[in-house]
Backbone as CSV, one residue per row, in Angstrom:
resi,resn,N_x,N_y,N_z,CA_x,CA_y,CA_z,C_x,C_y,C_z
1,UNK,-136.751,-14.324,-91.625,-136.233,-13.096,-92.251,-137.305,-12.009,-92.286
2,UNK,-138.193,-12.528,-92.601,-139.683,-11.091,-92.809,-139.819,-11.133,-91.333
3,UNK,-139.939,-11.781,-90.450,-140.182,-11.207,-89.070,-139.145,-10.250,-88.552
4,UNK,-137.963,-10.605,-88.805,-136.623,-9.464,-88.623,-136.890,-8.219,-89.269
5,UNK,-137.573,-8.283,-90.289,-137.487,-7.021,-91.305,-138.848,-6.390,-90.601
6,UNK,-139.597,-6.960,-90.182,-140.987,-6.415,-89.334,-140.689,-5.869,-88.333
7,UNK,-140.005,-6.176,-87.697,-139.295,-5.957,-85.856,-138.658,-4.654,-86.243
8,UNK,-137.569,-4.638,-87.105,-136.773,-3.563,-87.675,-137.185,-2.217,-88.032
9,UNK,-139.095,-3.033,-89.042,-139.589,-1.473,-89.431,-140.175,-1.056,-88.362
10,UNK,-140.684,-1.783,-87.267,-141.554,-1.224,-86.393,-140.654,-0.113,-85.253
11,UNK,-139.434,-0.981,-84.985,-138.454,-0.445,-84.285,-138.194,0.897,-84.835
12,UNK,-138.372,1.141,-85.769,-137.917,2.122,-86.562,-138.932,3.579,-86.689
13,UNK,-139.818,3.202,-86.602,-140.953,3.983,-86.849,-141.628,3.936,-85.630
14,UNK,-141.307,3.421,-84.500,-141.300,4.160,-82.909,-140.354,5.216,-82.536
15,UNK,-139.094,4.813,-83.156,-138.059,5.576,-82.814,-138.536,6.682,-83.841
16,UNK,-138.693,6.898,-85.045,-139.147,8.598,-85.628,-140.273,9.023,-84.951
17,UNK,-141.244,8.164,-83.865,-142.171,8.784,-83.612,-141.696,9.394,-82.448
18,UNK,-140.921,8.989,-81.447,-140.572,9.649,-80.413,-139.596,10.347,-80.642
19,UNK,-138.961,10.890,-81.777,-137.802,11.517,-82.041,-139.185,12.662,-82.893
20,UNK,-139.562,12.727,-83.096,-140.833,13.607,-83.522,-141.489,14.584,-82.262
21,UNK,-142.173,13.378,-81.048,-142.900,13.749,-80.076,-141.883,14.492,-79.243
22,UNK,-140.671,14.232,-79.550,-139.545,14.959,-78.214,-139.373,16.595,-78.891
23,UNK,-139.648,16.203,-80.162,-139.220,17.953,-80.884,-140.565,18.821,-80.769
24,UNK,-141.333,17.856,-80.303,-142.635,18.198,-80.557,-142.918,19.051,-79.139
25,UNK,-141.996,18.154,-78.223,-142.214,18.962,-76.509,-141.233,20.033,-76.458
26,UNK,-139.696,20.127,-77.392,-138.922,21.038,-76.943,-139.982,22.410,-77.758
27,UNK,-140.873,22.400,-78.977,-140.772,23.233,-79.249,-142.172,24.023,-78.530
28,UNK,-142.680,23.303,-77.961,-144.024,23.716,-76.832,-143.154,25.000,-75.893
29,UNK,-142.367,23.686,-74.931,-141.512,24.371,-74.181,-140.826,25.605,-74.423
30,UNK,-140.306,25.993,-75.934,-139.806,27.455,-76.065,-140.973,28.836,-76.087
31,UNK,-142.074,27.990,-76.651,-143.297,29.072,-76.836,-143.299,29.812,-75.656
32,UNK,-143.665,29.003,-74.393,-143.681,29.965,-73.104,-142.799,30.976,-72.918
33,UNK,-141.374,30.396,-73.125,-140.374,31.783,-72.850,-140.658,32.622,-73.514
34,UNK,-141.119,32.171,-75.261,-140.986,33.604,-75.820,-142.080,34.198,-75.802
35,UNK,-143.286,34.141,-75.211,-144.674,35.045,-74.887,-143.900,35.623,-73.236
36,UNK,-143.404,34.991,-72.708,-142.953,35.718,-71.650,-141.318,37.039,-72.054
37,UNK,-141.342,36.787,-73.015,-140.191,38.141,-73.696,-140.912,39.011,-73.827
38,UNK,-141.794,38.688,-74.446,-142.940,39.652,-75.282,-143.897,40.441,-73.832
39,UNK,-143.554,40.458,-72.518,-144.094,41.712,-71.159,-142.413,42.171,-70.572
40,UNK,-143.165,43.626,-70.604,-142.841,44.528,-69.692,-143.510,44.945,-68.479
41,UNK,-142.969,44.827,-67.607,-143.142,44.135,-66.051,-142.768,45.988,-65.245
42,UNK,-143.869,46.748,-64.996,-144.018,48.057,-64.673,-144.451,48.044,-63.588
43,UNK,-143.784,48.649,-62.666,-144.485,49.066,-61.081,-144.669,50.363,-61.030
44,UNK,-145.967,50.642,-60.491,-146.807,52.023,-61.475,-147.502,52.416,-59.530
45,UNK,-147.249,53.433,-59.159,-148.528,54.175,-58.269,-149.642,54.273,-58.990
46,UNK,-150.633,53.834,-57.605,-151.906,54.047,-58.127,-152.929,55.028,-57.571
47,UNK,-152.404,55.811,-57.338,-153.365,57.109,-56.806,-152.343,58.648,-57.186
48,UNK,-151.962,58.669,-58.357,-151.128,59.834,-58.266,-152.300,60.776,-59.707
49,UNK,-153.041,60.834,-59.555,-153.985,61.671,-60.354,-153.426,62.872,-60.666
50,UNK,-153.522,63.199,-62.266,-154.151,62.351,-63.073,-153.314,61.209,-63.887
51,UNK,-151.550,61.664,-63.657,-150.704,61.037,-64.132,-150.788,59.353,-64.138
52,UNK,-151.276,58.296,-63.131,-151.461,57.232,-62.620,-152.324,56.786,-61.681
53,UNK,-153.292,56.432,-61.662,-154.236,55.939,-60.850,-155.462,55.242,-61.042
54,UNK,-156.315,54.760,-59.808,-157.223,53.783,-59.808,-158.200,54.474,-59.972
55,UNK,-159.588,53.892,-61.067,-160.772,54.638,-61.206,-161.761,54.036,-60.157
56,UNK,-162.723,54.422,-60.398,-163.891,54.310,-59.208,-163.901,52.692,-59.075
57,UNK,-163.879,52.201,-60.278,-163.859,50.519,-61.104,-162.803,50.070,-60.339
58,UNK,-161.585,50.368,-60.000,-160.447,49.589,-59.510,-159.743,49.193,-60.362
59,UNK,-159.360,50.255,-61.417,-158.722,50.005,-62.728,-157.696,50.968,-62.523
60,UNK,-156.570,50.677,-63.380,-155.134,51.728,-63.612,-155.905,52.661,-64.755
61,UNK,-155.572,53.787,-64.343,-155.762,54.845,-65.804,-155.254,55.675,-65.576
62,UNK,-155.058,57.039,-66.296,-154.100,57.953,-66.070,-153.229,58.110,-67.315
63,UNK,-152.893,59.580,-67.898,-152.080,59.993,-68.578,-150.610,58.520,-69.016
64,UNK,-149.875,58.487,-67.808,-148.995,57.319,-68.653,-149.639,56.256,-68.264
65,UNK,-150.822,55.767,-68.277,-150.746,54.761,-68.132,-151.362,54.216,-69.713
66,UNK,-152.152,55.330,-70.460,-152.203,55.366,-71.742,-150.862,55.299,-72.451
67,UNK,-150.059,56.073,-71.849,-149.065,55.860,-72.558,-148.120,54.590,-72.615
68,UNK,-148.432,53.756,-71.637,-147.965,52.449,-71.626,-148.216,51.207,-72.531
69,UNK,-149.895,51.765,-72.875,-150.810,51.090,-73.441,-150.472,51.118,-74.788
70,UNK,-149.837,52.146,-74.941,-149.999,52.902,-76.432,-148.766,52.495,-76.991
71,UNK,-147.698,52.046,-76.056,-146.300,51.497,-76.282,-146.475,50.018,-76.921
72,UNK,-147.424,49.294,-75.828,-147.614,47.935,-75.812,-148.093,47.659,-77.472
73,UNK,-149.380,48.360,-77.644,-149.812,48.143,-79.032,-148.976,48.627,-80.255
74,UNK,-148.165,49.578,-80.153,-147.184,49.349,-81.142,-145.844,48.821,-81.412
75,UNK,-145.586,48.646,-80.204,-144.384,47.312,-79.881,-144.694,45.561,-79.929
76,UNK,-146.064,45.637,-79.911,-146.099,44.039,-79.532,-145.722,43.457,-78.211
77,UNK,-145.638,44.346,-77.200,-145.483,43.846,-75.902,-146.533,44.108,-74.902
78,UNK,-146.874,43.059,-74.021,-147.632,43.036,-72.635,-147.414,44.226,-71.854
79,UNK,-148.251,44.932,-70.747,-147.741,45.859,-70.186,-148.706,44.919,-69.091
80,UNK,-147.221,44.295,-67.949,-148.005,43.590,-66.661,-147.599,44.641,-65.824
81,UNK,-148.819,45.198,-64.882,-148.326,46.056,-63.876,-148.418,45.472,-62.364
82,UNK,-147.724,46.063,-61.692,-148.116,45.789,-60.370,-148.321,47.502,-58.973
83,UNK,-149.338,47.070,-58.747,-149.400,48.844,-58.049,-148.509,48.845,-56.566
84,UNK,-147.429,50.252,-56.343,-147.118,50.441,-55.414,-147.185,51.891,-55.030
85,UNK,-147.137,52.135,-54.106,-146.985,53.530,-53.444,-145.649,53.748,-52.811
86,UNK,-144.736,52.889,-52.990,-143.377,53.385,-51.862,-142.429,53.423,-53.370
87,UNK,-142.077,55.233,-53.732,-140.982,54.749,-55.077,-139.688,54.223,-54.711
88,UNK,-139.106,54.242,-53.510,-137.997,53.747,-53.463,-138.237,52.130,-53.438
89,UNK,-139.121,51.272,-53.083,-139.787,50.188,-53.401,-139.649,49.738,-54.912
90,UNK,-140.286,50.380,-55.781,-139.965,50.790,-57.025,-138.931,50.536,-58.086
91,UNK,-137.999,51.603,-57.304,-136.332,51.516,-57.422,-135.962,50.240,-57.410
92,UNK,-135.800,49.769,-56.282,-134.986,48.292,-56.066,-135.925,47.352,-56.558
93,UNK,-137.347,47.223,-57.184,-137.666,46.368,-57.921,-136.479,46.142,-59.182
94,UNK,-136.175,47.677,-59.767,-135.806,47.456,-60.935,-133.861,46.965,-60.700
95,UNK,-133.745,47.109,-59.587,-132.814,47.088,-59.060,-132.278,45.238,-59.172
96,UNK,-133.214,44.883,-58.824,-133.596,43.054,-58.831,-134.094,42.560,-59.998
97,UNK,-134.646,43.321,-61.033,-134.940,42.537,-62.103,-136.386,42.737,-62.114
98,UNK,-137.097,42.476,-60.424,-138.649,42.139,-60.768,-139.504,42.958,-61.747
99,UNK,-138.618,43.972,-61.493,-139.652,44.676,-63.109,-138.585,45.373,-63.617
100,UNK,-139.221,45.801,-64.785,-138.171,46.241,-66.223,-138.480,48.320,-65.878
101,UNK,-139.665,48.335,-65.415,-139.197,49.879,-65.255,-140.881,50.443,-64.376
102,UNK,-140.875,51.497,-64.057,-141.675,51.936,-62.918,-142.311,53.304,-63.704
103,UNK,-143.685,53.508,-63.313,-144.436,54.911,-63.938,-144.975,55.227,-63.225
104,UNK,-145.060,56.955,-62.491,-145.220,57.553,-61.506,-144.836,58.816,-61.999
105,UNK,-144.295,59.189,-63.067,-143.974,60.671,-63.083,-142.443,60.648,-62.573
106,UNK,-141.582,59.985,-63.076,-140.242,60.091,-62.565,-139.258,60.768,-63.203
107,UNK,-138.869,61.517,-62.076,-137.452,62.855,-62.838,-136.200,62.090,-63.180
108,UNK,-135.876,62.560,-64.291,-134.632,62.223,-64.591,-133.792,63.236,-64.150
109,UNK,-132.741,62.748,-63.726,-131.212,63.709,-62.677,-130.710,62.811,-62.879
110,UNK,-129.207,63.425,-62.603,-127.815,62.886,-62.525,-127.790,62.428,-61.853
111,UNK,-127.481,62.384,-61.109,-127.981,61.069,-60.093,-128.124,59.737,-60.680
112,UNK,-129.894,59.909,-60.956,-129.709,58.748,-61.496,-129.561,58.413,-62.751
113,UNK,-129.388,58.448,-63.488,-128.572,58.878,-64.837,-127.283,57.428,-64.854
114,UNK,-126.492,58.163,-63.693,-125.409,57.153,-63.559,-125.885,55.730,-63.038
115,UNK,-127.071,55.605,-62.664,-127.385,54.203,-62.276,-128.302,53.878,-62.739
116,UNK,-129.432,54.169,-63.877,-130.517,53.797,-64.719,-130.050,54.666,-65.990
117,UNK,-130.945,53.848,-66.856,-131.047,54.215,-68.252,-132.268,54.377,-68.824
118,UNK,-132.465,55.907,-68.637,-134.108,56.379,-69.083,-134.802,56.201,-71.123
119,UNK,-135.514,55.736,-70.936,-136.313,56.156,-71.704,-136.175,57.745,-72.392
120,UNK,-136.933,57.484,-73.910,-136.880,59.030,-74.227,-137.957,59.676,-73.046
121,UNK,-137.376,61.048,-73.235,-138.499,62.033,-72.639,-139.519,62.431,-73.128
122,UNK,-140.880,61.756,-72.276,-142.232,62.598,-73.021,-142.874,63.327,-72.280
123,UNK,-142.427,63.945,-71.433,-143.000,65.129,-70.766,-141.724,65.944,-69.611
124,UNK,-142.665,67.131,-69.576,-141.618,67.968,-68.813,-142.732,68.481,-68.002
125,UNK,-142.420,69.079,-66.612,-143.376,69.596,-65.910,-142.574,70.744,-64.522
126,UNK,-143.406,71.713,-64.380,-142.592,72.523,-62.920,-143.578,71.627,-61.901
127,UNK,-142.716,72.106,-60.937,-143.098,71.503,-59.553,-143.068,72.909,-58.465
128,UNK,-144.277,72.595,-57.832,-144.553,73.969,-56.307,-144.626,73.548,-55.696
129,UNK,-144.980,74.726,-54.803,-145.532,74.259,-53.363,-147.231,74.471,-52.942
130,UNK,-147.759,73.490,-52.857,-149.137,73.775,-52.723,-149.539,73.886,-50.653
131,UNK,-150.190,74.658,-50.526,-150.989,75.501,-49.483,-152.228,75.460,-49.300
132,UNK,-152.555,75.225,-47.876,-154.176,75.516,-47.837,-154.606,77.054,-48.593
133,UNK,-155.802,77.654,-48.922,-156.370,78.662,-49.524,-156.543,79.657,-48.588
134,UNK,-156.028,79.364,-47.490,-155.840,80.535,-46.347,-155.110,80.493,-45.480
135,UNK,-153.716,79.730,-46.093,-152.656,79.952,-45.561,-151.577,81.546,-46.104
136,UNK,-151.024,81.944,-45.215,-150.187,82.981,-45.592,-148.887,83.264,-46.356
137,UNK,-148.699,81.694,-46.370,-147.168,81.696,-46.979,-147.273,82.008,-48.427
138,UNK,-146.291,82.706,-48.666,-146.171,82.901,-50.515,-144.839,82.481,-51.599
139,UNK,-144.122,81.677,-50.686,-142.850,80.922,-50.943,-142.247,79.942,-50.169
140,UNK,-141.076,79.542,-50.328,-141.191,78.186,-49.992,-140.354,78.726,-48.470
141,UNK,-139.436,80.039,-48.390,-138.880,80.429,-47.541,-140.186,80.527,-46.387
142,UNK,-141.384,80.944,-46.533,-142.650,81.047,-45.228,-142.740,79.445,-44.904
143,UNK,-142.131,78.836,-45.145,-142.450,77.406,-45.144,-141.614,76.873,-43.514
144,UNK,-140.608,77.493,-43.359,-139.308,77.142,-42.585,-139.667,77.281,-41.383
145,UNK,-139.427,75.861,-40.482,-140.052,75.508,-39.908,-141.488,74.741,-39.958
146,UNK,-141.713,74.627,-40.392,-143.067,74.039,-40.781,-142.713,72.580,-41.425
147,UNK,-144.339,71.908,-41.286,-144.291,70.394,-41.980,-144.845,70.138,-43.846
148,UNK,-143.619,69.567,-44.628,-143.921,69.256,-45.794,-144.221,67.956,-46.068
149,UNK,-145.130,67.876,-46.622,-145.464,66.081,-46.966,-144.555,65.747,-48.609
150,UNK,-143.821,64.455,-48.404,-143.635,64.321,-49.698,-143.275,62.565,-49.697
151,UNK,-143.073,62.189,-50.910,-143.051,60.917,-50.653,-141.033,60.574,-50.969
152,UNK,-140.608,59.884,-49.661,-139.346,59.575,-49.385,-138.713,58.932,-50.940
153,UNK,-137.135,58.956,-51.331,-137.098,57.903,-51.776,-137.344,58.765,-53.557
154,UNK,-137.435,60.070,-53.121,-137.683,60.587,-54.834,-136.667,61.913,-55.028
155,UNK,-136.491,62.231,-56.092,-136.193,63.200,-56.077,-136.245,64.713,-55.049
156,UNK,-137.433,64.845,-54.696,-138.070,65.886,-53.838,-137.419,66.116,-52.572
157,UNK,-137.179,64.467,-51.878,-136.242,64.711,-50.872,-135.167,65.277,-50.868
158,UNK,-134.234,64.938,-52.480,-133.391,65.410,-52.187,-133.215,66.925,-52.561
159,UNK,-134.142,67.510,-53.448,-134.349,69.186,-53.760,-135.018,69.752,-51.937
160,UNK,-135.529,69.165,-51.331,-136.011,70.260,-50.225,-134.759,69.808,-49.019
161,UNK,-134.091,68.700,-49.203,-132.598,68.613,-48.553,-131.670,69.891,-48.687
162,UNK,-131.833,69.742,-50.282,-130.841,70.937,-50.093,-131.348,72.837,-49.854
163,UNK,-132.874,72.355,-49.989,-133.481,73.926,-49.632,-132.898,74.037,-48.015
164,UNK,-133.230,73.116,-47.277,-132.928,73.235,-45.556,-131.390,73.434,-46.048
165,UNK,-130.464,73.356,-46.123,-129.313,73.522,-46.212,-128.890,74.843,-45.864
166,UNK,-129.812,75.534,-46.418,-129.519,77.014,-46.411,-130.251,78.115,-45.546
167,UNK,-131.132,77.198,-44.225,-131.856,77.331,-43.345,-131.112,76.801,-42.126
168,UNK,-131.272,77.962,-40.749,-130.781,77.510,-39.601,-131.357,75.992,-39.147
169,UNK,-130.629,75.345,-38.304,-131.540,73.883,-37.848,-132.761,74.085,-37.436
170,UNK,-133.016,75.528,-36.486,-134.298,75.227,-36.213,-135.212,75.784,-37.216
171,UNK,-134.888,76.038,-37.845,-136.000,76.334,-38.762,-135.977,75.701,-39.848
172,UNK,-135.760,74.730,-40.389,-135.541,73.765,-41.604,-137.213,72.991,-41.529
173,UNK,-137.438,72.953,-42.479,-138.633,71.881,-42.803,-138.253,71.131,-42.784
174,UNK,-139.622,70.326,-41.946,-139.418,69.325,-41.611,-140.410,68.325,-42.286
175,UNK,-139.719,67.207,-43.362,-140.022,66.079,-43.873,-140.969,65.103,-43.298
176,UNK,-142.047,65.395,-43.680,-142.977,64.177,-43.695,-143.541,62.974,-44.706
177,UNK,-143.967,62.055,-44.054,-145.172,61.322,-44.876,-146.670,60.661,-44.618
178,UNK,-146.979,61.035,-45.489,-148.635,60.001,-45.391,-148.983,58.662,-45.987
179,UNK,-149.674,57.973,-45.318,-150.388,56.443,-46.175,-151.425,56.930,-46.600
180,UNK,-151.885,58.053,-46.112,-153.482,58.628,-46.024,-153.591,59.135,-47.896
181,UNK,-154.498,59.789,-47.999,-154.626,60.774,-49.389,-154.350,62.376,-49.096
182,UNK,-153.244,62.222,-49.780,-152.077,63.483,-49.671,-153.141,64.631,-49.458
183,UNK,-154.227,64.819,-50.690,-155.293,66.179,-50.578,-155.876,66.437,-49.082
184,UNK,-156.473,65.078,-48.708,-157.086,65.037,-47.433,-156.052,65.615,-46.152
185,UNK,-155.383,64.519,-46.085,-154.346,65.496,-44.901,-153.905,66.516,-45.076
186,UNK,-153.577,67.206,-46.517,-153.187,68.745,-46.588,-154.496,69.661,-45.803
187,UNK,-155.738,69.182,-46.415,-156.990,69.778,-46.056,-157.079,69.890,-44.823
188,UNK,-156.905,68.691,-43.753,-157.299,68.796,-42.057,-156.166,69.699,-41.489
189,UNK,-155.298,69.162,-42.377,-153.726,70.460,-41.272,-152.789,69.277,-40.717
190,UNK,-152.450,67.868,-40.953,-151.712,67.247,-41.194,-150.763,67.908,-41.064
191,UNK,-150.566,68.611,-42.424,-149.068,69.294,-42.221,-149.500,70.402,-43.339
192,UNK,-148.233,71.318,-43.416,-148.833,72.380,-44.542,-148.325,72.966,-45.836
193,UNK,-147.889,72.186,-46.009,-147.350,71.967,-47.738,-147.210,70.553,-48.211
194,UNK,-147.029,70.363,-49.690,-146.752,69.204,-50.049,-146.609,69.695,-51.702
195,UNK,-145.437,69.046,-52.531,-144.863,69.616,-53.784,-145.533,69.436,-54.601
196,UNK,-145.982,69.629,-55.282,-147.181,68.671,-56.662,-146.801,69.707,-58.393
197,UNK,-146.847,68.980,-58.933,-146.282,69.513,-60.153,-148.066,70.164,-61.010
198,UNK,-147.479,71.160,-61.456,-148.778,72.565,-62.102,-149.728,71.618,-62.716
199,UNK,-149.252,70.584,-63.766,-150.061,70.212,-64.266,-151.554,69.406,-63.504
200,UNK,-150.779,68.600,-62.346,-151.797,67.798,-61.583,-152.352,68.728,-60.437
201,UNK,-152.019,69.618,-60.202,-152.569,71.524,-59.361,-153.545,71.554,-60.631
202,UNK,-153.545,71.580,-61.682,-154.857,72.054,-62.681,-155.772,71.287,-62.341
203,UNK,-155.485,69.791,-62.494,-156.654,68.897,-62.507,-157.384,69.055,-61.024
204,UNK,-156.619,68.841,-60.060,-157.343,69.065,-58.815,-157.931,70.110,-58.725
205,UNK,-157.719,71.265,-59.112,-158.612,72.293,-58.946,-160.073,72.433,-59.362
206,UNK,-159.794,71.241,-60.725,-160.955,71.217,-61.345,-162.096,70.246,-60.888
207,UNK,-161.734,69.752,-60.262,-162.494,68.804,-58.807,-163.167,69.733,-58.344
208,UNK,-162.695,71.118,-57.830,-163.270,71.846,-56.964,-163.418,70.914,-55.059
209,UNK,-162.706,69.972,-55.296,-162.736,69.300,-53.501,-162.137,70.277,-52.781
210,UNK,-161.498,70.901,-53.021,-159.543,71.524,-52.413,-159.967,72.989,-52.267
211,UNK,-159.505,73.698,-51.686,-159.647,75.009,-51.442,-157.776,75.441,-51.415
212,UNK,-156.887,74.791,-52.403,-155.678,74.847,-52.430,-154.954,76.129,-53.257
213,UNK,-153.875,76.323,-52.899,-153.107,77.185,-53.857,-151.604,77.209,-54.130
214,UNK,-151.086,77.271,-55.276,-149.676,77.080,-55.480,-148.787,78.388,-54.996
215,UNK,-147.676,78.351,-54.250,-147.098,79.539,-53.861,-145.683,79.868,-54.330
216,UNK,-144.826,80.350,-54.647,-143.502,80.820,-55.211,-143.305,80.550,-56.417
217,UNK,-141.722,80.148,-56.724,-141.179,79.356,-58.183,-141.255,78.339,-57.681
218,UNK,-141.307,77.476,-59.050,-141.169,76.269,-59.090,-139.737,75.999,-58.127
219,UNK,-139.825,74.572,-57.552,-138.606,74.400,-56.817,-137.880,72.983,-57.709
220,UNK,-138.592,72.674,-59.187,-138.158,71.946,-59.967,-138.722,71.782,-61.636
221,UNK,-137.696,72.076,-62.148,-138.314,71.946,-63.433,-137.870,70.348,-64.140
222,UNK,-139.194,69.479,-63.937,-139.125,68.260,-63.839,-138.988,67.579,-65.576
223,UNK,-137.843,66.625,-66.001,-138.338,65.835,-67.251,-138.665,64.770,-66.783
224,UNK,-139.661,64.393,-67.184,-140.102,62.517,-67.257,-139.542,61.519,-68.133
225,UNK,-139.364,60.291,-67.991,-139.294,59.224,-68.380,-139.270,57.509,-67.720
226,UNK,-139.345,56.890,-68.558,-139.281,55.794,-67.909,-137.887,55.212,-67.609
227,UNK,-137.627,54.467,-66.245,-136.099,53.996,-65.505,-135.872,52.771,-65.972
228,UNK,-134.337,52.377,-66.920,-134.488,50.738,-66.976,-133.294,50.690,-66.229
229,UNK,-133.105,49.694,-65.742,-131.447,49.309,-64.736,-130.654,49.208,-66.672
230,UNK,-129.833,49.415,-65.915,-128.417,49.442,-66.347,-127.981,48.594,-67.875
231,UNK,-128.573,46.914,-66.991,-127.984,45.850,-67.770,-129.164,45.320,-68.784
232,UNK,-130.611,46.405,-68.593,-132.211,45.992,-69.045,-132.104,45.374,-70.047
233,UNK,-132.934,44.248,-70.679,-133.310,43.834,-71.645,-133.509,44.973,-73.006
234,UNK,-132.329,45.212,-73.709,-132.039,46.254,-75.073,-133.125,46.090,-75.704
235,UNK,-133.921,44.786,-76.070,-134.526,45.026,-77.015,-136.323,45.722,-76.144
236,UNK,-136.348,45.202,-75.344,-137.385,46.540,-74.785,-137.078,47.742,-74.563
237,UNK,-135.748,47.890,-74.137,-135.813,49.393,-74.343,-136.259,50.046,-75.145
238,UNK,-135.564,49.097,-76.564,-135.429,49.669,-77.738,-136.932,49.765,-78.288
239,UNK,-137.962,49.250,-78.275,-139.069,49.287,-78.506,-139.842,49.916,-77.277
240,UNK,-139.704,50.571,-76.461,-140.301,51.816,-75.923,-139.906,53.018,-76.216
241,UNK,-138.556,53.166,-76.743,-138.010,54.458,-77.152,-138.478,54.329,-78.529
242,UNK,-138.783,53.329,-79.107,-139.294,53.547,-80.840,-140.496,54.478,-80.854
243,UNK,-141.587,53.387,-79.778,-142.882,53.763,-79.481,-142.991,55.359,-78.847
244,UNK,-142.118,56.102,-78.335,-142.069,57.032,-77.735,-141.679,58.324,-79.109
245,UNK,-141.028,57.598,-79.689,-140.472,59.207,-80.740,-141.806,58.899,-81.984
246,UNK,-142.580,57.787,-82.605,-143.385,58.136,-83.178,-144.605,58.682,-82.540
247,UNK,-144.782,58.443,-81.467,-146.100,59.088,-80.373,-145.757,60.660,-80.583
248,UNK,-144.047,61.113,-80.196,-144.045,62.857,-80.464,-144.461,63.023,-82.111
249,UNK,-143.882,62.045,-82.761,-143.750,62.490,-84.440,-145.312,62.751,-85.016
250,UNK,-146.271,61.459,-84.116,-147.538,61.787,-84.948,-148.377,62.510,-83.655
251,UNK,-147.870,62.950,-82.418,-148.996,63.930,-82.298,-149.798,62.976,-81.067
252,UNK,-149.413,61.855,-81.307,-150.304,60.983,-79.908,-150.071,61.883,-78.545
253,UNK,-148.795,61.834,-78.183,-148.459,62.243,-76.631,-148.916,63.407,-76.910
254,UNK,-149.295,64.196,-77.386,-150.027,65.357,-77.476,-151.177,65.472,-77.287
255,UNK,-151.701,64.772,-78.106,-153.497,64.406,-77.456,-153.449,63.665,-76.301
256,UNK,-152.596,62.912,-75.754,-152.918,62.126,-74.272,-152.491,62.923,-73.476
257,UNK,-151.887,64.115,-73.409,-151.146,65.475,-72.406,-152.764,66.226,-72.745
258,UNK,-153.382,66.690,-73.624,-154.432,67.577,-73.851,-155.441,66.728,-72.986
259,UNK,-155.793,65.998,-73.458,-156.877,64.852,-72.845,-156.819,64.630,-70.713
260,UNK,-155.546,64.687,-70.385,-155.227,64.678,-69.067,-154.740,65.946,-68.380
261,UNK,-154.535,66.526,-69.318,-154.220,67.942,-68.433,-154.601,69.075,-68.552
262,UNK,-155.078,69.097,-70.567,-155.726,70.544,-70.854,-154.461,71.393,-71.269
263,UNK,-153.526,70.885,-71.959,-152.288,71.382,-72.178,-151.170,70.610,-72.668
264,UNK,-150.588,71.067,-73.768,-149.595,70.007,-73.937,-147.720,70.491,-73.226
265,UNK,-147.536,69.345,-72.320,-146.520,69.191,-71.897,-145.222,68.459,-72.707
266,UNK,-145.687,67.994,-73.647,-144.610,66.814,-74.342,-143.406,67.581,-75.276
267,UNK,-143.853,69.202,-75.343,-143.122,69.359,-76.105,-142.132,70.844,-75.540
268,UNK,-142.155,70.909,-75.189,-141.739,72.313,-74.075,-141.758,72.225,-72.507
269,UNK,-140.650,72.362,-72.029,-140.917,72.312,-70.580,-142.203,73.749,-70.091
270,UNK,-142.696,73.042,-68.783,-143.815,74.181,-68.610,-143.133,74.873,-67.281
271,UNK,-143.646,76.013,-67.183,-142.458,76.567,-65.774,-144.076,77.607,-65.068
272,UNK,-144.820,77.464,-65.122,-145.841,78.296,-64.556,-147.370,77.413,-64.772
């Protein structure tokens, strides 16, 4: 009888131990998923100065990329990036899931509107046409015929689409691109325009590399934000748009627009 009752307790107290050790593995096993809730998964250009890019170090920095940073620490979320240069690349990341949203300075339009769901807006910006410093053109009409660099796949294509529209065939600009560094090939004669928004025309100037100049109106008065697909994970949204209206409320995106551009953009569109 005491050996039965021995067998019984032992039996017994293997079985709470592995009924212990099994709760013990499911609850390991959930930790991972939920540190993996906790990133936002951003495909970011890395040479678009000063808005996004690599420092001498081989580091991301740049206006949003503070601002990414600045999301992360008051949301409690990771900011994993991955660098690309092709935005329509970009696009269909978010298109697939592989990432939750892309930073580059991206316009919000109708367009896409109907197929992403932006972020609040923290900046507004015009967009020109930049020129060598001894070129003659003084609008975008001296342009016609001639080569514009821009990167496919963005907005831009489709605003200088519809500028040619209203230009005979042979004289329509004609759409280019570079792998190269946009400044450099503008500089050799590559081609002889390329769109760049006033604010990042300030910073380059202040390089003094460029012997550049902006010519006409703006051919866009740009808002920014960040792109989530459609079906995105709500509760990141929802904690980048939190992080985004106390950044206007206390004045952050203001000092990170002053700090990168010498001007604050966050609160007024800029048109000159």
């Amino acid at each position: 009888m005491k050996k039965k009752m021995i067998s019984a307790l032992l039996c017994l107290s293997m079985c709470v131990g592995m009924a212990a050790g099994c709760g013990a593995k499911e609850e390991a096993s959930e930790e991972p998923a939920a540190a993996e809730d906790k990133v936002i998964k951003v495909a970011a250009t890395g040479s678009f100065f000063p808005v996004m890019y690599t420092d001498d170090d081989g580091n991301l920095t740049g206006f949003e990329y503070d601002i990414m940073e600045e999301i992360g620490k008051r949301s409690g979320y990771t900011m994993e990036y991955e660098v690309l240069e092709d935005m329509a690349v970009m696009f269909e990341g978010i298109d697939t899931g592989k990432y939750d949203t892309m930073a580059g300075q991206v316009s919000v339009t109708d367009e896409r509107e109907e197929k992403y769901t932006f972020s609040e807006i923290y900046g507004y910006n015009a967009i020109k046409m930049a020129v060598r410093g001894d070129d003659p053109a003084e609008s975008v009409e001296d342009l016609q015929g001639r080569k514009v660099c821009i990167a496919f796949g963005t907005v831009l294509e489709d605003v200088l689409t519809e500028i040619n529209a209203g230009y005979p065939e042979d004289k329509q600009i004609e759409l280019v691109e570079t792998e190269g560094n946009i400044y450099d090939e503008l500089k050799v004669g590559h081609y002889d325009a390329f769109p760049i928004t006033v604010l990042s025309f300030d910073k380059i100037n202040e390089k003094g590399e460029y012997d550049f100049k902006l010519i006409g109106d703006p051919i866009l008065i740009d808002k920014n934000a960040f792109p989530f697909a459609k079906d995105c994970d709500q509760a990141k949204l929802d904690a980048v748009n939190s992080a985004i209206k106390e950044m206007h409320e206390d004045g952050t995106l203001s000092e990170l627009s002053l700090k990168y551009f010498g001007r604050d953009i966050t609160q007024e569109e800029i048109t000159e």
